[in-house]
N, C-alpha and C positions, 0 to 999 in steps of 0.2 A: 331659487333654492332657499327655504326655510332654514335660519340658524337661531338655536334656541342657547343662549349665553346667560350663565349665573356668575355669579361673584357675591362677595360678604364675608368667605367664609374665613376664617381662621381657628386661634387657640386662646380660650377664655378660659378665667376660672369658675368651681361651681358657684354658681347666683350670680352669674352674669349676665350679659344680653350681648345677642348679636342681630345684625339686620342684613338678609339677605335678599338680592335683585335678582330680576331673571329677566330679559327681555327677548321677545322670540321677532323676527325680522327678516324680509326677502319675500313673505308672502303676499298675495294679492287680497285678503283676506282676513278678517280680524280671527282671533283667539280668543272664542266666547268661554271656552275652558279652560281655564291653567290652574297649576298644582304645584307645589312642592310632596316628594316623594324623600324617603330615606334607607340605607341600606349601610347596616353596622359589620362590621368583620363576622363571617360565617353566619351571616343572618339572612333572610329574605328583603326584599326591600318593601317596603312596608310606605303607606299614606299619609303623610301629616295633616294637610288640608288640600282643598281644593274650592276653586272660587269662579262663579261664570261674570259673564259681562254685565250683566243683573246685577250684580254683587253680593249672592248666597252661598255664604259660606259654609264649609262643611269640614268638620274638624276631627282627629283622631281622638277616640276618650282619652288617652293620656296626653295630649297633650291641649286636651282645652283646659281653657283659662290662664296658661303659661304664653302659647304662640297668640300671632296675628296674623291674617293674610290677608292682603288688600291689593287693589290693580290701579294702574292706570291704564285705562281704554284706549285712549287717542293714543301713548306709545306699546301698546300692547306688554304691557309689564307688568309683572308681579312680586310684591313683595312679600316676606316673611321675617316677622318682628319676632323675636324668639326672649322672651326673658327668664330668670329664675332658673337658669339651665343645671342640667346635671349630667353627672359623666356619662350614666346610661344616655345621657341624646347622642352621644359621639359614633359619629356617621358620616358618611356620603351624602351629601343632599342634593337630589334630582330635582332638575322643573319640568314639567312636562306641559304640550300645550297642544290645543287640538282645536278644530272649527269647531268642533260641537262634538255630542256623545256618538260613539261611534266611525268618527272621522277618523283618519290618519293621525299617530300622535307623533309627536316630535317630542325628544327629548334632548335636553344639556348636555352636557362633560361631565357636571357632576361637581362640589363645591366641598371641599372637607370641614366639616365642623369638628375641633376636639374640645374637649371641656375637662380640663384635668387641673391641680395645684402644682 
């Protein structure tokens, strides 16, 4: 049984940085695609990046240049390096993780990020 686990998140002020984990585990199988996703109160949930095993990363216009997303292959993990944040990022933050495009996705619990003073 695949279980896809985030942590990181908490409550920062604006122009802070937080760093978010996700590690996915129980599969036979690496996770060539993993993602952080996000979803704000009454919003859609919405892409921040997404990064394969390769290490090609693919970023949301608003939020490149602020975020990072980077993995460890051997523990099938992903992170998300978040700086210069602002209260608009204040969200739920998903990971999501799949063998490849089109596989089965698994996703977290979900991770709250607030960013207020």
């Amino acid at each position: 049984q695949v279980q896809v686990v985030e942590s990181g998140g908490g409550l920062v002020q604006p122009g802070g940085s937080l760093r978010l984990s996700c590690e996915a585990s129980g599969g036979t199988f690496s996770m060539n695609v993993m993602g952080w996703y996000r979803q704000a109160p009454g919003k859609q949930r919405e892409v921040v990046a997404v990064i394969t095993s390769g290490g090609s990363p693919v970023y949301a216009d608003s939020m490149k240049g602020r975020f990072t997303i980077s993995r460890d292959n051997a523990k099938n993990t992903v992170y998300l390096q978040m700086n210069s944040l602002k209260p608009e990022d204040t969200a739920v933050y998903y990971c999501k993780a799949q063998r490849g495009i089109g596989f089965t996705a698994y996703w977290g619990q979900g991770t709250q990020v607030t960013v207020s003073s």
